[in-house]
Short mmCIF file of the C-alpha atoms (twelve columns), coordinates in Angstrom:
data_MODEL
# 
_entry.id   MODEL 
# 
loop_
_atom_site.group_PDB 
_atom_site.id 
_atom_site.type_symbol 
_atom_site.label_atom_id 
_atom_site.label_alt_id 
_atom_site.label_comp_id 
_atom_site.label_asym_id 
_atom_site.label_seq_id 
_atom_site.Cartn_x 
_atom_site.Cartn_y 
_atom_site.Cartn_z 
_atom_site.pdbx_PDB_model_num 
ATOM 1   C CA . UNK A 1   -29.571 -42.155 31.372  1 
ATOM 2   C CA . UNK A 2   -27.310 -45.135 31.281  1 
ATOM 3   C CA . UNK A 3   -23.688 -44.742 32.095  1 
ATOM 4   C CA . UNK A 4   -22.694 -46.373 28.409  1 
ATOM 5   C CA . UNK A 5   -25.302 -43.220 26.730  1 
ATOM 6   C CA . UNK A 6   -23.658 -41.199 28.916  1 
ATOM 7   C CA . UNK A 7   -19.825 -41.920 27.810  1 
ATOM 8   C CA . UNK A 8   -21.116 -41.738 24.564  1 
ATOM 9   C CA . UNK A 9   -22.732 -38.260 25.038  1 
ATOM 10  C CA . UNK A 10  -19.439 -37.027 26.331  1 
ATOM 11  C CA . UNK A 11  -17.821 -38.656 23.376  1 
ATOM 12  C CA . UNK A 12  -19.777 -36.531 20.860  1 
ATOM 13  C CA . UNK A 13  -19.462 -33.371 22.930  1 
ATOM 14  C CA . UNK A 14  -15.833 -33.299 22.710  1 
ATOM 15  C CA . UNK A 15  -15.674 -34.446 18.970  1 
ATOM 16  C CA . UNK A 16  -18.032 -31.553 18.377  1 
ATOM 17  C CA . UNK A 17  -15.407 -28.832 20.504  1 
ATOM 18  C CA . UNK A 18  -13.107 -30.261 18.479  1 
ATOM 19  C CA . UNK A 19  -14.467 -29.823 14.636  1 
ATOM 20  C CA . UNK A 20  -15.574 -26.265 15.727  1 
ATOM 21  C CA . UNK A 21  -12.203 -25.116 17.512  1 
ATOM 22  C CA . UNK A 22  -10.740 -27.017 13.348  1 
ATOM 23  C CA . UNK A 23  -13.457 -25.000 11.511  1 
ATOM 24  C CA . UNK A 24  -13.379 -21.746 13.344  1 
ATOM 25  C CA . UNK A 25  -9.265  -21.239 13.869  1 
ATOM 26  C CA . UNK A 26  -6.048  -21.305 12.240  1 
ATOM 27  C CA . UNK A 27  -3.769  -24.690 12.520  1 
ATOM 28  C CA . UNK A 28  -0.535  -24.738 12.321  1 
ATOM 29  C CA . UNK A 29  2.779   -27.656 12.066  1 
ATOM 30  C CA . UNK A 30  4.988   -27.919 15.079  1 
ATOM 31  C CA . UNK A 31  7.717   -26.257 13.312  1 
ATOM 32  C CA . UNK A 32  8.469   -22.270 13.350  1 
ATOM 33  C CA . UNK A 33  8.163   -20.659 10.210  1 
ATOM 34  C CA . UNK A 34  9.005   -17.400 9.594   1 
ATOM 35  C CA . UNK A 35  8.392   -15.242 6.161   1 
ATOM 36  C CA . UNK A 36  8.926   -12.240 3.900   1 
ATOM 37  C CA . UNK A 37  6.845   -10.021 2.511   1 
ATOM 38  C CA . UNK A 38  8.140   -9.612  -1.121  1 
ATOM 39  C CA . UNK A 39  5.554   -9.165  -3.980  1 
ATOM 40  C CA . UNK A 40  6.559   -10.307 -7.572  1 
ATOM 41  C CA . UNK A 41  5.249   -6.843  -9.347  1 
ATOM 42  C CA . UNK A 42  5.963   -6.072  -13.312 1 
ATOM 43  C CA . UNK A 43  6.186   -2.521  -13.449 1 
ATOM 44  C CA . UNK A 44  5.423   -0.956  -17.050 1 
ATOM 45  C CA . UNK A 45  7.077   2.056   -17.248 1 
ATOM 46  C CA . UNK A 46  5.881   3.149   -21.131 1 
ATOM 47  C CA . UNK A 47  9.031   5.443   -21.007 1 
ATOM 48  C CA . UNK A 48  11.109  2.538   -20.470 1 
ATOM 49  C CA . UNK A 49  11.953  0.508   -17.716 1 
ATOM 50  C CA . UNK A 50  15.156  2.027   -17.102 1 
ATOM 51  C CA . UNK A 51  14.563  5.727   -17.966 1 
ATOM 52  C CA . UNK A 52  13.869  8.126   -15.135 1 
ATOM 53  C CA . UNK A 53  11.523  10.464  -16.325 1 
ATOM 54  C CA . UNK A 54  11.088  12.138  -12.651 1 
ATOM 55  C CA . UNK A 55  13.667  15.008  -11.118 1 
ATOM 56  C CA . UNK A 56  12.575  14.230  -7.808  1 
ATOM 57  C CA . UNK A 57  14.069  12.794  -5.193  1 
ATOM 58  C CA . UNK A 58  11.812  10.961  -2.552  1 
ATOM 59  C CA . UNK A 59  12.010  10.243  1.027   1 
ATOM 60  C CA . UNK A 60  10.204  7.337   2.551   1 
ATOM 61  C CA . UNK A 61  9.727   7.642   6.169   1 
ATOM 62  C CA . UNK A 62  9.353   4.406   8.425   1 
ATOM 63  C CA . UNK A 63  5.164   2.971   8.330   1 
ATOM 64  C CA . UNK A 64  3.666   3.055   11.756  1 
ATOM 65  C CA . UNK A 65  0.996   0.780   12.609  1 
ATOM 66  C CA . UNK A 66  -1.510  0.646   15.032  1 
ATOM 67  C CA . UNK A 67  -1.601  -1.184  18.489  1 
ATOM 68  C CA . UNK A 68  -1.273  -4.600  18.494  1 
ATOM 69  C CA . UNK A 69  0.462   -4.731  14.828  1 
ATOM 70  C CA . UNK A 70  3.681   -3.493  15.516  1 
ATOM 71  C CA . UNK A 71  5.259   -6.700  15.949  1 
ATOM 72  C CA . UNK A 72  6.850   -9.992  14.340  1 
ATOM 73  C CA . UNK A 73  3.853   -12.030 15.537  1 
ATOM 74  C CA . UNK A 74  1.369   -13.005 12.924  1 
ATOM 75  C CA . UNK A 75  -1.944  -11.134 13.638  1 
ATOM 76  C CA . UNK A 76  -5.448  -13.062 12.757  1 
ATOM 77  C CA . UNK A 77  -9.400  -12.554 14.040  1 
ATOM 78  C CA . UNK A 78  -11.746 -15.336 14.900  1 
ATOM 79  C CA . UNK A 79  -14.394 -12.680 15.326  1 
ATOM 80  C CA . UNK A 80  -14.075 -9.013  14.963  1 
ATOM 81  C CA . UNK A 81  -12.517 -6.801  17.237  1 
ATOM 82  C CA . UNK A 82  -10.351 -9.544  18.868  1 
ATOM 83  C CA . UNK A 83  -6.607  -10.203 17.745  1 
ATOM 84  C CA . UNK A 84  -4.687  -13.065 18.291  1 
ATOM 85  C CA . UNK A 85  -1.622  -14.208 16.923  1 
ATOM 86  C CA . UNK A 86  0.285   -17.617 15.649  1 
ATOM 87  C CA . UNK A 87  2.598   -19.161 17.937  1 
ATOM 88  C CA . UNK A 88  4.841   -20.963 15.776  1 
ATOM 89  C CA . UNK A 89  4.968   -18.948 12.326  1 
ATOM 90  C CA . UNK A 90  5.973   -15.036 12.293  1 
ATOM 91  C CA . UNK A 91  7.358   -12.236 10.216  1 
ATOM 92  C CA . UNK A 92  10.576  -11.942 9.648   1 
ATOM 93  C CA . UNK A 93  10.534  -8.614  10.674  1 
ATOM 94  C CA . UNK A 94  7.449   -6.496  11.735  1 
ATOM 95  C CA . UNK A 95  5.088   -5.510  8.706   1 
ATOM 96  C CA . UNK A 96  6.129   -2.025  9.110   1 
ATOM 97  C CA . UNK A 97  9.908   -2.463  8.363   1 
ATOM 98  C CA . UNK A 98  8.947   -5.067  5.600   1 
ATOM 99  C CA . UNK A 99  6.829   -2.677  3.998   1 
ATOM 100 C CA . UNK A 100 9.458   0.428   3.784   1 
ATOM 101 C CA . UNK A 101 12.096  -2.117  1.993   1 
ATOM 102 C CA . UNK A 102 9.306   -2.855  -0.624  1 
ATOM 103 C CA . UNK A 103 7.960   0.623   -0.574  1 
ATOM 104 C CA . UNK A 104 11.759  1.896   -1.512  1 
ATOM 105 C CA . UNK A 105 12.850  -0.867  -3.619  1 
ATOM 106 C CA . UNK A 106 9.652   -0.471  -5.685  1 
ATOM 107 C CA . UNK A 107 8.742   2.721   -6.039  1 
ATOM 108 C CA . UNK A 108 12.342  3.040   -7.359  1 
ATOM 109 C CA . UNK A 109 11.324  0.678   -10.275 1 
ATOM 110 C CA . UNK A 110 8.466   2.493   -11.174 1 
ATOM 111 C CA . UNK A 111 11.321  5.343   -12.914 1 
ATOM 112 C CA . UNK A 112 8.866   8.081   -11.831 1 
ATOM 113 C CA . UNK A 113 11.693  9.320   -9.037  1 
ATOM 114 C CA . UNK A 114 15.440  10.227  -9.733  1 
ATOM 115 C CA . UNK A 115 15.933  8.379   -6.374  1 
ATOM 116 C CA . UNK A 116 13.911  7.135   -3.622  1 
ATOM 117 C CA . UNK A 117 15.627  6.641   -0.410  1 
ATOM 118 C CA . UNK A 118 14.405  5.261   3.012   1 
ATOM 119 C CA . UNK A 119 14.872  7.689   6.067   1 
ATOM 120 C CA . UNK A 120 16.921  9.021   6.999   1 
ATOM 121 C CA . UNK A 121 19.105  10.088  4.786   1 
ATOM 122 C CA . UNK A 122 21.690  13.022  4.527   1 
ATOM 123 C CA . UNK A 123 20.924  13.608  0.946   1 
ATOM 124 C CA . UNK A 124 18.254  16.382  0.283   1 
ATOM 125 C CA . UNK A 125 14.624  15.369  -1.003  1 
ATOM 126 C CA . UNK A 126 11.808  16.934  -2.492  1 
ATOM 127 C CA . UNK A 127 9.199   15.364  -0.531  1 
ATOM 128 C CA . UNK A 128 8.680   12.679  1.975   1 
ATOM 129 C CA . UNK A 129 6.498   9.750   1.807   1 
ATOM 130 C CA . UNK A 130 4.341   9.215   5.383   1 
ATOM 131 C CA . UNK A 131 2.385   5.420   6.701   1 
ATOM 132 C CA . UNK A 132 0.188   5.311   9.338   1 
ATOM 133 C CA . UNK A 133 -2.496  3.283   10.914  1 
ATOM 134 C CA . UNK A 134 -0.818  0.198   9.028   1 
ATOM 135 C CA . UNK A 135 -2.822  -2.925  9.648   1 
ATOM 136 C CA . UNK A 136 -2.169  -6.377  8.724   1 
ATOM 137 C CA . UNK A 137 -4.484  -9.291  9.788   1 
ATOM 138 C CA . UNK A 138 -5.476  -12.633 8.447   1 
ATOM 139 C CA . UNK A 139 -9.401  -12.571 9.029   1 
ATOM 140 C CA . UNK A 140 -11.289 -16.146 9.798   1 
ATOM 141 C CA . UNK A 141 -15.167 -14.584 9.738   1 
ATOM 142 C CA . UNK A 142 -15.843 -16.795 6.797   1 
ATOM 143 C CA . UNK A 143 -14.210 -19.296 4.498   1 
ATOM 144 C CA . UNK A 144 -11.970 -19.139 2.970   1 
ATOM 145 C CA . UNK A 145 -10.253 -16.468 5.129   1 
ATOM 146 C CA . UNK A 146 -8.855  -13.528 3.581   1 
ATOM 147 C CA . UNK A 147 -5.981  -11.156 4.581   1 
ATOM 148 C CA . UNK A 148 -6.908  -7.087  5.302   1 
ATOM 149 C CA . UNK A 149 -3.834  -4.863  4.668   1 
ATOM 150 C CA . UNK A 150 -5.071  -1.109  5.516   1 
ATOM 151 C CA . UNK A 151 -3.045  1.956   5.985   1 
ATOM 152 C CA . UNK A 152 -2.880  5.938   5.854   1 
ATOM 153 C CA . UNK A 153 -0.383  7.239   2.975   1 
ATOM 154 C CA . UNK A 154 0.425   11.297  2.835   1 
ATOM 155 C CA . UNK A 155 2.938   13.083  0.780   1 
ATOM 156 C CA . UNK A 156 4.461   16.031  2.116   1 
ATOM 157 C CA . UNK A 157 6.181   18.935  0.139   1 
ATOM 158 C CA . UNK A 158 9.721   18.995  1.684   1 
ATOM 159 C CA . UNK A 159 10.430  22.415  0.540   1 
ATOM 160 C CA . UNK A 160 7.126   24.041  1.360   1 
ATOM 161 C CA . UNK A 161 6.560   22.172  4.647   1 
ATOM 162 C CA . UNK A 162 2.794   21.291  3.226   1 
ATOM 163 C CA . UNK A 163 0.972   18.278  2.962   1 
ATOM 164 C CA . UNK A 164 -0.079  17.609  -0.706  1 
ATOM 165 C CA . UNK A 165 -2.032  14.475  -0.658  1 
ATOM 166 C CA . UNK A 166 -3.630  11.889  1.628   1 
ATOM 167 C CA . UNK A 167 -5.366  8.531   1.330   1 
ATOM 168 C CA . UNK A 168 -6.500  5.681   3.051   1 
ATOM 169 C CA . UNK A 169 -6.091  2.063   1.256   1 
ATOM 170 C CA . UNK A 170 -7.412  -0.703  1.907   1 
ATOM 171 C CA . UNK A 171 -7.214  -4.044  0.319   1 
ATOM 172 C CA . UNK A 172 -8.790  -7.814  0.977   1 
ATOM 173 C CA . UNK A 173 -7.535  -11.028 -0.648  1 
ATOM 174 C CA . UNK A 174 -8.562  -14.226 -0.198  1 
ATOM 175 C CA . UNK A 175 -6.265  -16.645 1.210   1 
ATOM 176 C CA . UNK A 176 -5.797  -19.828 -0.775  1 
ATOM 177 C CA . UNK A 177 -5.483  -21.539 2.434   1 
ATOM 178 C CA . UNK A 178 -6.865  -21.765 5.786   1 
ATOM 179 C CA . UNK A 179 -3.245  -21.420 7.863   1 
ATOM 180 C CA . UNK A 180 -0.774  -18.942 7.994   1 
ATOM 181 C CA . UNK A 181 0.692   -19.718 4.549   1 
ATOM 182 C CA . UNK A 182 -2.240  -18.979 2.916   1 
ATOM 183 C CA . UNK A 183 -2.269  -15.911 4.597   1 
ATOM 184 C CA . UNK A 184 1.389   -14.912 3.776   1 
ATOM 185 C CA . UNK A 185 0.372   -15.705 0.195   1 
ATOM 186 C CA . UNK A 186 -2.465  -13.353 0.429   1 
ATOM 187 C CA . UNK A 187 -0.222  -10.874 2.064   1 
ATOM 188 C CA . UNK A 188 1.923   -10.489 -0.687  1 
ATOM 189 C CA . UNK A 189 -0.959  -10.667 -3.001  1 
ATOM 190 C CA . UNK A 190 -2.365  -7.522  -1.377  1 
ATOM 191 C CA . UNK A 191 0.791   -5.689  -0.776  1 
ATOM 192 C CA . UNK A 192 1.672   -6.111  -4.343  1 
ATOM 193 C CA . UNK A 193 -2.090  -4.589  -5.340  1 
ATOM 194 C CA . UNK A 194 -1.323  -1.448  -2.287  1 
ATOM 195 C CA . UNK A 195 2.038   -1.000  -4.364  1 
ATOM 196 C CA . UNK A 196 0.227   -0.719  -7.561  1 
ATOM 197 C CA . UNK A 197 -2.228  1.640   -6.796  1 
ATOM 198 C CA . UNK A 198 -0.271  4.031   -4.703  1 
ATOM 199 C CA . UNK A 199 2.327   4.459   -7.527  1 
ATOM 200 C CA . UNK A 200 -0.231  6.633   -9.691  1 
ATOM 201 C CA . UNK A 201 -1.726  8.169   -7.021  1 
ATOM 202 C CA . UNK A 202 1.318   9.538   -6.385  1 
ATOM 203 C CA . UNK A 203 1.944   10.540  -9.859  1 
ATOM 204 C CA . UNK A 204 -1.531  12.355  -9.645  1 
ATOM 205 C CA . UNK A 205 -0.995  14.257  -6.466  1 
ATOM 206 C CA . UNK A 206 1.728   15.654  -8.082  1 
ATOM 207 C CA . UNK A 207 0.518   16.640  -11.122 1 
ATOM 208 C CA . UNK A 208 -2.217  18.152  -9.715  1 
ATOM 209 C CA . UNK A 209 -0.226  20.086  -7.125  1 
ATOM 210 C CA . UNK A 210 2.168   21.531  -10.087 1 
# 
């Protein structure tokens, strides 16, 4: 082989490294970014969106998440199994404290509570909100890549020191786009949906434990 074929060959080997390392990962700007989570969510309370219709007072205890996602850092997966994390763009607090704040300030809206407070608190409550195993991770295994927020939820009788309820959600959005503000957009998108549904589980657990 010719030294000029072989330049050339070299050439095309690193062009190649490069478009896979640009299909297969994350890019990111030189500038550090750091977000919220905050999903826009229109509760419909049909009793009014300012009428309480609950007696209850709930306690929300701080989420736990697992190993690995207990941190600012932005978690993603090339393949599965295997975390890594942006270096420039973050949380701007871990998912775990961002998710109580949204967890309070939400489940408040939803009127089904006389009060929901974060813990701890010196005021009394009828039961206490529990999340575990929390799990937040923008996934690249295909395109586009999409955003997995998992987690354990339990409610707990305060009074009768019982578990009522437990149940594991987990949610997938797509990410509209391929870096990590796609995936904070996705992130909301699913917290928003994890919001939605645990609302009326709640409400069920409840009712069926009356």
């Amino acid at each position: 082989m010719s030294h000029a074929l072989k330049i050339v060959g070299s050439v095309a080997l690193t062009l190649a490294v490069f478009v896979n390392a640009c299909v297969l990962g994350p890019s990111e700007n030189s500038a550090t970014r750091t977000y919220f989570l905050n999903p826009e969510i229109s509760w419909h309370n049909p009793h009014g969106s300012r009428e309480r219709v609950g007696s209850a007072v709930l306690l929300i205890s701080q989420p736990k998440a697992q190993a690995g996602f207990d941190t600012q850092r932005m978690a993603y997966l090339l393949r599965p199994y295997e975390v890594d994390y942006y270096a420039l763009n973050q949380w701007a607090d871990t998912p775990s404290r961002l998710l109580l704040r949204i967890l309070v300030e939400n489940l408040d809206k939803t009127g089904q509570w006389a009060a929901v407070l974060p813990a701890p608190s010196s005021l009394p409550a009828n039961y206490r909100l529990d999340c575990d195993n929390l799990v937040l991770e923008q996934q690249f295994f295909s395109r586009p890549s999409r955003v997995r927020l998992a987690l354990r939820a339990q409610i707990v009788d305060l009074k009768k020191s019982a578990i009522l309820g437990t149940q594991y959600f987990e949610l997938f959005e797509s990410a509209p786009s391929d870096d990590p503000y796609g995936g904070v957009q996705a992130a909301n998108r699913a917290a928003g949906k994890f919001l939605i549904e645990l609302a009326p589980w709640l409400e069920k657990v409840l009712k069926t434990t009356d």
